[in-house]
C-alpha positions in Angstrom: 0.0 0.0 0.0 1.6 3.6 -1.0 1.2 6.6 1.2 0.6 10.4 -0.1 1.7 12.6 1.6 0.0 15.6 1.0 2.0 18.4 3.6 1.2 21.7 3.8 0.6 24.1 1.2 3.7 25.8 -0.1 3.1 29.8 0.1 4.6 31.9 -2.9 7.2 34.5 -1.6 6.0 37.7 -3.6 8.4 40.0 -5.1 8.6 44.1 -3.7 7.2 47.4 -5.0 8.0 50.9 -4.4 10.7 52.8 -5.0 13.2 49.7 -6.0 11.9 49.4 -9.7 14.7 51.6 -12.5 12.6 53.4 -14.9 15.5 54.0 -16.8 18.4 51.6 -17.6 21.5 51.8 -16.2 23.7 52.3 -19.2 21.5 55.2 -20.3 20.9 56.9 -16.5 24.9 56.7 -16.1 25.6 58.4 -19.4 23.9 61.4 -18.7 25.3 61.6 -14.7 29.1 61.0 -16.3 28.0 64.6 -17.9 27.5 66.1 -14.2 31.3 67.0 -13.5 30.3 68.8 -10.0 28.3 66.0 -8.9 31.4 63.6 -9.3 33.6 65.8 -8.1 31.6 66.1 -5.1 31.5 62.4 -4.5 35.2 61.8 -5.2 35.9 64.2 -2.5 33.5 62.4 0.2 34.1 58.9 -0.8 38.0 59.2 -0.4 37.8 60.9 2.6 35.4 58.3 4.4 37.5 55.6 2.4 40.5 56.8 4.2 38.7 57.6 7.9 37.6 53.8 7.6 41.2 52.7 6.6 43.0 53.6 10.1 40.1 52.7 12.2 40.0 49.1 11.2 43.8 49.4 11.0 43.7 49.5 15.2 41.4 46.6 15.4 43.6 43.3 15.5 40.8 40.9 15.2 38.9 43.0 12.7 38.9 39.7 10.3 37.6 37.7 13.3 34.7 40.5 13.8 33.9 40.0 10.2 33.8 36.5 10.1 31.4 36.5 13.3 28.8 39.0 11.6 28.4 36.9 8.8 28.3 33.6 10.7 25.5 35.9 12.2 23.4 37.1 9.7 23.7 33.9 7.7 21.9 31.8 11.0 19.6 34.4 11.2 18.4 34.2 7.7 18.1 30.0 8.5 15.9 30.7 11.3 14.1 33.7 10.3 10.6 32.9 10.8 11.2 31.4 14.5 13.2 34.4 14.9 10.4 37.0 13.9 8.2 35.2 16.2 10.2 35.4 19.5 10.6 39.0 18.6 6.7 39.7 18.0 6.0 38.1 21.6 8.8 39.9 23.7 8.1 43.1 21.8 3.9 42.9 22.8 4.9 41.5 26.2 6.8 45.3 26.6 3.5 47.6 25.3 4.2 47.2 21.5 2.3 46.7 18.9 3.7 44.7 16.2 2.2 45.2 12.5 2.9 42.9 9.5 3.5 44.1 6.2 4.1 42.2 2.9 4.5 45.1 0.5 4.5 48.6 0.0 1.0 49.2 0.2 0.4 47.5 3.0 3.0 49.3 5.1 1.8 52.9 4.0 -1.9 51.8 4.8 -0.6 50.8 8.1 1.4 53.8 8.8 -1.1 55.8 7.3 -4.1 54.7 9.5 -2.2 55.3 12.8 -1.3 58.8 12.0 -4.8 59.3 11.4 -5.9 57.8 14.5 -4.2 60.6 16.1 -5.7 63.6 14.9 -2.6 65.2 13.4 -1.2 66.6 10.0 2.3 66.9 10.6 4.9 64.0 11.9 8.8 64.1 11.8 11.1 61.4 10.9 14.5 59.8 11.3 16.5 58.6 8.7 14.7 55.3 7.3 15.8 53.7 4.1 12.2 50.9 4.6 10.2 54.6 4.3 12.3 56.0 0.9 11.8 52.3 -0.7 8.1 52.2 0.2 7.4 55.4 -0.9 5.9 56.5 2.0 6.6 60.2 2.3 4.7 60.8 -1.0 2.0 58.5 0.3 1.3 60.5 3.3 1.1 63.7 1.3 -1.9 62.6 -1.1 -3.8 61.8 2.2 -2.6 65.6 3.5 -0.1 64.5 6.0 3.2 66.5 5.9 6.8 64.4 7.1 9.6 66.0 7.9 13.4 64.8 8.1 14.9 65.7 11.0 18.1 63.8 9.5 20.6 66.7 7.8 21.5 65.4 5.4 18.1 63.9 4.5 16.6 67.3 5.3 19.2 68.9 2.1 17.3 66.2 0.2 13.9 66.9 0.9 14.0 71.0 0.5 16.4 70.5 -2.5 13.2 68.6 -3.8 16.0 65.8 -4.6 16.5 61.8 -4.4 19.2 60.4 -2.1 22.2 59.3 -3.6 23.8 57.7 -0.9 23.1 54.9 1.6 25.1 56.9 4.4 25.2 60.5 3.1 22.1 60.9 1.4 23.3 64.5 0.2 26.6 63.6 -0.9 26.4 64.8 -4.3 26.2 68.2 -3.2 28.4 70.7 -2.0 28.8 73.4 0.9 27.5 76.5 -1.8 24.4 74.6 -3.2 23.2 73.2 0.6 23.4 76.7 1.2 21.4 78.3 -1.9 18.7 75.3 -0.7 18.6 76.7 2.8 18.2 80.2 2.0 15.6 79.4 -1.1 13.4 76.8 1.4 13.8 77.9 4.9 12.1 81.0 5.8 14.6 81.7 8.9 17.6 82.4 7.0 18.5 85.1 5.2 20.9 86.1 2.4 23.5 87.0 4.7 23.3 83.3 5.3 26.9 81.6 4.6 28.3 78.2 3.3 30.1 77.5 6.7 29.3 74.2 8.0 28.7 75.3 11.6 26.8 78.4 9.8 24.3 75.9 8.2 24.5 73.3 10.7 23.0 75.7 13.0 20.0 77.1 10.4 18.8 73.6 10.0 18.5 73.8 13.8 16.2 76.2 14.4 14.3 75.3 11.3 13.7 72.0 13.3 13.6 73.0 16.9 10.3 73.4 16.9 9.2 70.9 14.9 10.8 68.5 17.6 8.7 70.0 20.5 5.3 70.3 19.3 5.2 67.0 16.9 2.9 64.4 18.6 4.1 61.5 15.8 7.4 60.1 14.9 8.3 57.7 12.2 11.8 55.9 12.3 13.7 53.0 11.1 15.8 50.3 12.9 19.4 49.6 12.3 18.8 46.1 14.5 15.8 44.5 16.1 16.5 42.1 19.1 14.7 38.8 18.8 15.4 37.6 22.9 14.1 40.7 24.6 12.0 42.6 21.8 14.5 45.3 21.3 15.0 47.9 18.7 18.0 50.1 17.7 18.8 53.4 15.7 22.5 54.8 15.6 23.1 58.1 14.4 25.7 61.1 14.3 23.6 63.8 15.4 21.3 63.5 18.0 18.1 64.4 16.3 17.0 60.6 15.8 17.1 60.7 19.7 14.7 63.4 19.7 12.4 61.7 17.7 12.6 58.9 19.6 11.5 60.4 23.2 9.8 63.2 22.3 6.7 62.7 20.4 3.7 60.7 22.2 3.5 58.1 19.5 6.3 56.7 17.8 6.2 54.0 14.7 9.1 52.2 13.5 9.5 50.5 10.1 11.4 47.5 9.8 12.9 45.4 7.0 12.6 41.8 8.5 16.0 41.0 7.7 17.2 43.5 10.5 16.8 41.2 13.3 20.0 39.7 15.7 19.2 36.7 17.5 20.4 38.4 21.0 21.2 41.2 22.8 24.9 39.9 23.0 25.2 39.7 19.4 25.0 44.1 19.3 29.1 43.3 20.7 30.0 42.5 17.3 27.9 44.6 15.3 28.6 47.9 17.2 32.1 47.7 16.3 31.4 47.0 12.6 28.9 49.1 11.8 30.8 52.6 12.7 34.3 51.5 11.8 32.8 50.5 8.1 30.5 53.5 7.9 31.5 57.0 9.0 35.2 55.7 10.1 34.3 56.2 13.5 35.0 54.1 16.5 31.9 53.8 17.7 28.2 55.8 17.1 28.0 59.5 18.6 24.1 58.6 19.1 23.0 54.9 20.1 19.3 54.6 20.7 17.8 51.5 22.1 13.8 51.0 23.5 12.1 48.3 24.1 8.6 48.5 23.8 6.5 51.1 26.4 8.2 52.0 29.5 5.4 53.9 31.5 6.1 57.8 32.4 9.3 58.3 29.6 9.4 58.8 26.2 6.9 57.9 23.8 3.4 55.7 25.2 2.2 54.5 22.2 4.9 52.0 20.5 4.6 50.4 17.5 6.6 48.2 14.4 6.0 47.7 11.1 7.8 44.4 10.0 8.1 44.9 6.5 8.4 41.7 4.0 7.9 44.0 0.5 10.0 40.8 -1.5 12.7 40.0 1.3 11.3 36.5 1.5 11.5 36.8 -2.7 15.3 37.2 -2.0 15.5 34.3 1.1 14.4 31.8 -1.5 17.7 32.2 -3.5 20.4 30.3 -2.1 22.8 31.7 -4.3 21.7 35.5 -3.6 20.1 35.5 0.2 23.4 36.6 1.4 21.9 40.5 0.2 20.1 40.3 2.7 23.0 40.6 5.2 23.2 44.1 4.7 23.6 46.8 7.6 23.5 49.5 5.7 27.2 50.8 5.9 27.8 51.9 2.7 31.4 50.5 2.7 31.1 49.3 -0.3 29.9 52.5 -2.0 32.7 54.5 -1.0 35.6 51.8 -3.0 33.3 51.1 -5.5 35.0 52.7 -8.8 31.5 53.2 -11.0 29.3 54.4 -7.9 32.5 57.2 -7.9 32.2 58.0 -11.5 28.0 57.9 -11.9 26.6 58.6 -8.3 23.7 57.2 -6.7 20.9 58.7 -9.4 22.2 56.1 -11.9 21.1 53.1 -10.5 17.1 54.6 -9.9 16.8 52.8 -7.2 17.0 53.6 -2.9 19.3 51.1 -2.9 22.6 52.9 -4.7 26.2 51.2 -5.4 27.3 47.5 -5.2 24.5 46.4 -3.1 22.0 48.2 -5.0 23.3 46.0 -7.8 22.3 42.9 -6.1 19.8 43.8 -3.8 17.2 46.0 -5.8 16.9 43.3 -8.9 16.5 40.4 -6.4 13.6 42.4 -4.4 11.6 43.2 -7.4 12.5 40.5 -9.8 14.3 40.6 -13.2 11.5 41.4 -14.8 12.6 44.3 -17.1 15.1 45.4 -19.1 16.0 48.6 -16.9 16.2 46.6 -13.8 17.8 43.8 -15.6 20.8 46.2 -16.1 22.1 46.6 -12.8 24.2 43.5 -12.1 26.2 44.6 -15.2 26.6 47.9 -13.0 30.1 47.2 -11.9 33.7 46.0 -13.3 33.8 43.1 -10.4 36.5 44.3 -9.0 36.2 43.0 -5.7 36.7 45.8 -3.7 33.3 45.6 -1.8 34.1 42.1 -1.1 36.9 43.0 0.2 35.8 46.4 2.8 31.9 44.5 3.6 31.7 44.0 7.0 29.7 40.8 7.0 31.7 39.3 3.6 28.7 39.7 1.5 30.4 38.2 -1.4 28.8 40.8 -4.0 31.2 40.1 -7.2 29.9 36.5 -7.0 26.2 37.3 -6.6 26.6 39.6 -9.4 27.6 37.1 -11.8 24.4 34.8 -10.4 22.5 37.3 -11.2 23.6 38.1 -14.3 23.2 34.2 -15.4 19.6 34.9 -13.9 18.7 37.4 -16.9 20.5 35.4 -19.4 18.1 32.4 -18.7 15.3 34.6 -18.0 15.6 36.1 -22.0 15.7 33.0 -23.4 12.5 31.3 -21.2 15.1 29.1 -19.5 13.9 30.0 -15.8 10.8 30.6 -14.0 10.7 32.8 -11.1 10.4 31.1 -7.9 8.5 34.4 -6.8 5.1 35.8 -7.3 5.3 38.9 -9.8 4.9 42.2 -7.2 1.1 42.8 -6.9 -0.4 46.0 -8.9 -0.2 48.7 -6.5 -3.1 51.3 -6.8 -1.2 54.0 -4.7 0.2 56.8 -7.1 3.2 57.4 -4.8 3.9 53.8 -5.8 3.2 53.6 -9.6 3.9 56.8 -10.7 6.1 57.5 -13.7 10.0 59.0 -12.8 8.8 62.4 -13.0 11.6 63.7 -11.1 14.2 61.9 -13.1 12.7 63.9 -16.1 12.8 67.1 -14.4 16.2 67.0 -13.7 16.8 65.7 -17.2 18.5 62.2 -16.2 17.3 60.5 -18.8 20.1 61.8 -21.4 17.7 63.5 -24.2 14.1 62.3 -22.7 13.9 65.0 -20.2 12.0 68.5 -20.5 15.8 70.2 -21.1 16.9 70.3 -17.3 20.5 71.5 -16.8 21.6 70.7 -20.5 18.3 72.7 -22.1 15.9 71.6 -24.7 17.7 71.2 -28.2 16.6 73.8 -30.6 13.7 72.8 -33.0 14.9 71.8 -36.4 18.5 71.6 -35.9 20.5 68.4 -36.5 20.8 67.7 -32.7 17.1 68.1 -32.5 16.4 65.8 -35.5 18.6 63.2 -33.9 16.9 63.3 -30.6 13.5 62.7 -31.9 15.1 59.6 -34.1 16.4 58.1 -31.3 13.0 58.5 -29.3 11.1 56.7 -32.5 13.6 54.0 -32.4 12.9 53.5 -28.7 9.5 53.2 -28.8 10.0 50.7 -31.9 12.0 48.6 -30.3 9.8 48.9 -26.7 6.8 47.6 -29.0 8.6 44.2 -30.1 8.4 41.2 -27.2 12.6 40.7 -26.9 12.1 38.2 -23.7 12.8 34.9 -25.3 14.3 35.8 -28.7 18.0 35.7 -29.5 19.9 38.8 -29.0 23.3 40.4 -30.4 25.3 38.8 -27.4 23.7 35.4 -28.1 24.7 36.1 -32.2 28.2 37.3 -30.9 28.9 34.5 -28.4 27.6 31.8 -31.2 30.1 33.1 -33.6 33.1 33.4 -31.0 32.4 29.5 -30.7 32.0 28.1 -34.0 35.0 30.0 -34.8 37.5 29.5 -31.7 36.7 25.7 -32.4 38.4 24.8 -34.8 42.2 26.1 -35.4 41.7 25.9 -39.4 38.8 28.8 -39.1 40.8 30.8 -36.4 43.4 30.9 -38.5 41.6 31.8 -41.5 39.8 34.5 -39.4 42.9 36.1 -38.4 43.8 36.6 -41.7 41.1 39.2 -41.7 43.4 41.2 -39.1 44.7 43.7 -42.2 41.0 44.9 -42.8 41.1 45.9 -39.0 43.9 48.5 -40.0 42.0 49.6 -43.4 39.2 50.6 -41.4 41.1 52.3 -38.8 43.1 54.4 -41.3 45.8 57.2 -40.5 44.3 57.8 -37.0 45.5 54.0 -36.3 42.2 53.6 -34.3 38.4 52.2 -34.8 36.5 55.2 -33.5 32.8 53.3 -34.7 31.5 49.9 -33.9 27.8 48.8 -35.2 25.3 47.2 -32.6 26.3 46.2 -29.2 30.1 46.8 -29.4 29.3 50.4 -30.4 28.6 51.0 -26.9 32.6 50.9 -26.4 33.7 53.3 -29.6 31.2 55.7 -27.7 33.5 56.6 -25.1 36.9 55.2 -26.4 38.8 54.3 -29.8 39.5 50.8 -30.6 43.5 50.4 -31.3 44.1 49.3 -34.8 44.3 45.9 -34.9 48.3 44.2 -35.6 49.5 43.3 -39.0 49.5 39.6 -38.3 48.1 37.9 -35.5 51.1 35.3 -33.2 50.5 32.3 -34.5 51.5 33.5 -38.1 54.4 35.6 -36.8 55.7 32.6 -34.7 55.4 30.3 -37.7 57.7 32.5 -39.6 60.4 32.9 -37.0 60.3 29.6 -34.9 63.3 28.6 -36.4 65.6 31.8 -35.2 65.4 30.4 -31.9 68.8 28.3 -32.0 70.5 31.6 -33.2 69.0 33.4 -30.2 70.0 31.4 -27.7 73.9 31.8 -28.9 73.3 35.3 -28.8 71.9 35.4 -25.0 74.6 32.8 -24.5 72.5 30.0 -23.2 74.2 26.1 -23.6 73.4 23.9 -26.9 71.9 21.2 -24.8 69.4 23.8 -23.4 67.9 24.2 -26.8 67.2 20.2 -26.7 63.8 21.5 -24.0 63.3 24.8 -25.7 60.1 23.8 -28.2 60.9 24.7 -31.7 64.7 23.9 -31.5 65.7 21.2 -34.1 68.7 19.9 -31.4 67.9 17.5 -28.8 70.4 15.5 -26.5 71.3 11.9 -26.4 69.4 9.2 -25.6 71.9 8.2 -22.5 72.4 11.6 -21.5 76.0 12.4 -22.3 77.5 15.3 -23.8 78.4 12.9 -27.0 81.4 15.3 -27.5 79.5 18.2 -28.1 81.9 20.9 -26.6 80.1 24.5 -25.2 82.1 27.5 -24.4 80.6 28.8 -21.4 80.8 32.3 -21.5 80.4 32.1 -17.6 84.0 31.1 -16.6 86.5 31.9 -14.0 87.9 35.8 -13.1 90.5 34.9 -15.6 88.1 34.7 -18.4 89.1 30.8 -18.8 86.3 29.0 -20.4 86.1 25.4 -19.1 85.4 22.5 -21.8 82.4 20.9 -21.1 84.0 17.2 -22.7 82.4 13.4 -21.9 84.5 13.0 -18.5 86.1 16.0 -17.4 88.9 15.1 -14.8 87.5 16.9 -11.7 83.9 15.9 -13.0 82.6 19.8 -13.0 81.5 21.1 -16.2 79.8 24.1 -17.0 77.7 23.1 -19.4 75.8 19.9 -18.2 73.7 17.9 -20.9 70.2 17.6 -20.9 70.2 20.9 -19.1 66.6 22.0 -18.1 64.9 25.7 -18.7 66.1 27.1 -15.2 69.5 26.9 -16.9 68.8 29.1 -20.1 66.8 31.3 -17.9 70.4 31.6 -15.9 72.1 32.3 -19.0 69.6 35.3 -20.4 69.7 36.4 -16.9 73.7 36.6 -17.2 73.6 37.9 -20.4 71.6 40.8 -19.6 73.2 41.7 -16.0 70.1 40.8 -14.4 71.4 39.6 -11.0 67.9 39.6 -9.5 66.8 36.5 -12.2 69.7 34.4 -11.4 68.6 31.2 -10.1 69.8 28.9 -8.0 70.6 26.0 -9.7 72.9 28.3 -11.8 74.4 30.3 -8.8 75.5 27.3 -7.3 77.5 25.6 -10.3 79.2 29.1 -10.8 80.4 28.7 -6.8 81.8 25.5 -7.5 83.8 25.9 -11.1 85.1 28.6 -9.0 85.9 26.8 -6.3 87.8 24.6 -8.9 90.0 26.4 -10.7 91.0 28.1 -7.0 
């Protein structure tokens, strides 16, 4: 008799929404920021000097690798045990006076949010720095329903007057400078005046009094959480400059958004991560501003506690073996700051609230690759390593890159089916609206309304151009390409047939002298059709050689006897040397062939290297391997550094001989 067992229904993780989803593709978004020289000039200057804070602090820490190597040990059990983990926290944290909501996307959580603002009677709320808020959109959400947020955050304040988009996981304002923070205080903040200077104590100070008051007579606070304590229902925000602690024990009622992949399995575990997280982020040694509450303590701070845990397609992300480790982010940005293409194209490029290397991995994997513009961004980096190397939880990013490039590969040509859910369609305009304020500051190279570059003018070539390239756009949007072979399939499919076979290599590198023709008297390709015209966009291609190696070898294999003489290497040496036409004997023995070492006594003697010399030293001993020429073009160049041994010692004893 066979038993069925029928289990328990399997539920579908669902993939996120919000403010995760590129609306334009990488290579496109970049283009146009590689334009903005201030921007990256901006970011070059912060980035090294955070790089190089971060340097000597993790320079004094002896077990630093040790730390890292617990963190991710860490993280990676708390992603095995992540539902028994969010339990225990749910139960400690209502045991304190919480109130624990559960979100699965975007919608969700700003409903949530939403209703207990309105609960309260009010129409104004401040906030601490939360990255869960910018990727849910809920700022924009709150103002349809006529609530106003402000961030209390500096540099997330510059952001939100400058009518901007964070570009930066740790310094959302990084692309901007002392003069233009200033020009945004004066033009937003009715306190200051034009007298107002670009001094950073000067406009520290301006943004607080603009906030001071918002601090005392706000009744609602919104924050994130850095780390959320599964064995005693903690939460935790670390900051630089005391303001998230005024939101936090100020305001009456105080809501926290999570990211469910935030929690630590014990208080105990905050040891290890409180060294990390400063050391990695601002180059500190440990946070100016730790906050910690748990739950409602009766008579201080606020009296009506609650979390959001937010899913929005972290369990999308779980299911990956090969990519979960995203998820093991803290949010330090140390990866950002080495990264050589987040330096070049800033934050805006990758359209997401997740910028840089872990943007890279992290946004596709929320959301699904699902389309070409988010599809782009694991090609968003030269794999360097570097954030591999600086990550303080050894979040291998190169590797998950390359899964994740694989991913899209299969997923174009129908080879894989999404373990996920497809994110479900969001009726919230926050959430589905286009990227109008990509447009507006004209981002999207020529799709914008004219932004800092201006609007072409009508009926020149440029303008003509512009609207070609729009047409061709919207031609090649209208055709399916998902499934259907494209120009890196056609490209790879050639490189095999042809690198198969030696006979049609060979033939194809007699095509080489066509290379130069089309290159001409600048000696350089400077167009490419299709996808390899993406490279003659920003550089020349060299003009290819007269003759490929294979050709020149076959026509000068046979001068390598005569250049061995001439770097003064032994006869029998040429006997390993591949292309030589002398080889030794059989038994070994010199079979009288007599070599003038050029390597002799001070005298200059040369010693005769014969069948059965009478001391039994030679200098030139048969069958002698590649080491020994390697001596001898070493000698005959004065290169005392690629002497080896083998040679060194022989020269001691013929020495030692004719002493």
């Amino acid at each position: 008799m066979s038993i069925t067992s029928l289990g328990m229904p399997a539920v579908r993780p669902v993939h996120g929404q919000g403010n995760l989803h590129a609306q334009v593709a990488f290579p496109l978004a970049a283009k146009k920021e590689l334009q903005n020289e201030q921007m990256r000039a901006n970011i070059r200057h912060a980035t090294h000097s955070i790089r190089a804070k971060r340097a000597s602090v993790v320079g004094e820490v002896p077990d630093w690798q040790a730390l890292r190597d617990t963190g991710s040990a860490t993280k990676e059990m708390v992603m095995a045990h992540l539902p028994e983990l969010l339990e225990e926290f749910e139960r400690n944290f209502t045991a304190q006076g919480g109130v624990v909501h559960w979100a699965r996307d975007a919608d969700e959580a700003n409903a949530i949010v939403t209703s207990l603002i309105q609960e309260q009677e009010v129409t104004d709320v401040i906030k601490v720095k939360s990255m869960a808020t910018q990727e849910i959109g809920l700022d924009e959400h709150l103002q349809e329903h006529g609530i106003s947020a402000t961030e209390t955050d500096l540099a997330e304040l510059i952001v939100q007057l400058g009518k901007d988009k964070p570009s930066h996981i740790l310094v959302p304002a990084i692309h901007k400078n002392r003069e233009e923070i200033r020009e945004i205080f004066r033009n937003e903040m009715t306190e200051t005046t034009d007298e107002l200077t670009s001094e950073p104590r000067v406009l520290a100070e301006a943004a607080r009094k603009h906030l001071r008051e918002k601090f005392l007579t706000s009744k609602v606070a919104i924050s994130g959480a850095n780390f959320g304590i599964a064995d005693t229902g903690t939460l935790s925000v670390v900051e630089s400059e005391g303001n998230g602690r005024m939101c936090l024990t100020l305001p009456e009622t105080l809501i926290t958004v999570m990211g469910i992949e935030k929690l630590l399995p014990s208080y105990e575990d905050l040891e290890v991560f409180f060294q990390l997280l400063p050391r990695s982020s601002t180059g500190e040694r440990m946070n100016p501003y730790t906050s910690l509450w748990t739950g409602v303590t009766p008579g201080d701070g606020p009296q009506n506690v609650h979390v959001v845990l937010l899913d929005n397609g972290r369990s999308a992300v779980l299911s990956d073996p090969e990519g979960r480790s995203a998820l093991h982010c803290i949010r330090c940005s140390a990866c950002l700051n080495v990264c050589p293409v987040y330096e070049q194209v800033g934050g805006h490029a990758y359209g997401s609230t997740y910028p840089g290397p872990i943007g890279a991995i992290l946004s596709p994997q929320l959301t699904g690759i699902t389309s070409e513009e988010n599809a782009s961004l694991p090609y968003a980096s030269s794999l360097c390593g570097a954030c591999y190397q600086v990550c303080p939880v050894k979040i291998n990013i190169p590797e998950i890159l390359v899964h994740l490039r694989d991913e899209d590969v299969r997923t174009q040509h129908g080879e894989r089916t999404d373990v996920a859910a497809p994110a479900p369609t969001s009726t919230d305009p926050a959430i589905t609206a286009g990227d109008e304020w990509r447009e507006e500051k004209s981002l999207t190279a020529d799709e914008g309304n004219g932004g800092q570059d201006g609007a072409p003018e009508e009926g020149t070539l440029k303008d003509l151009s512009t609207k070609a390239r729009r047409v061709g756009r919207r031609m090649r949007d209208a055709v399916p390409t998902r499934g259907l072979p494209t120009q890196m399939d056609a490209m790879m499919k050639g490189a095999s047939f042809v690198m198969s076979s030696g006979q049609r290599m060979s033939l194809a590198e007699r095509a080489l002298p066509l290379g130069r023709v089309v290159a001409g008297r600048d000696h350089a390709i400077g167009w490419l059709p299709g996808m390899v015209g993406g490279w003659t966009q920003q550089r020349d291609v060299p003009e290819p050689p007269k003759e490929s190696f294979r050709n020149w070898w076959k026509k000068h294999e046979d001068e390598t006897a005569q250049r061995l003489d001439r770097d003064g290497a032994t006869l029998d040496a040429r006997a390993e040397v591949p292309g030589s036409d002398r080889s030794a004997p059989a038994d070994g023995s010199a079979a009288g062939q007599g070599v003038a070492s050029s390597r002799g006594s001070a005298a200059g003697k040369s010693s005769a290297a014969g069948g059965g010399s009478a001391g039994g030293e030679s200098s030139g001993v048969s069958g002698a391997r590649a080491d020994d020429v390697a001596g001898g073009v070493s000698e005959a160049n004065a290169d005392p550094t690629e002497h080896n041994d083998r040679n060194a010692g022989r020269r001691t004893e013929e020495n030692g001989e004719q002493a």
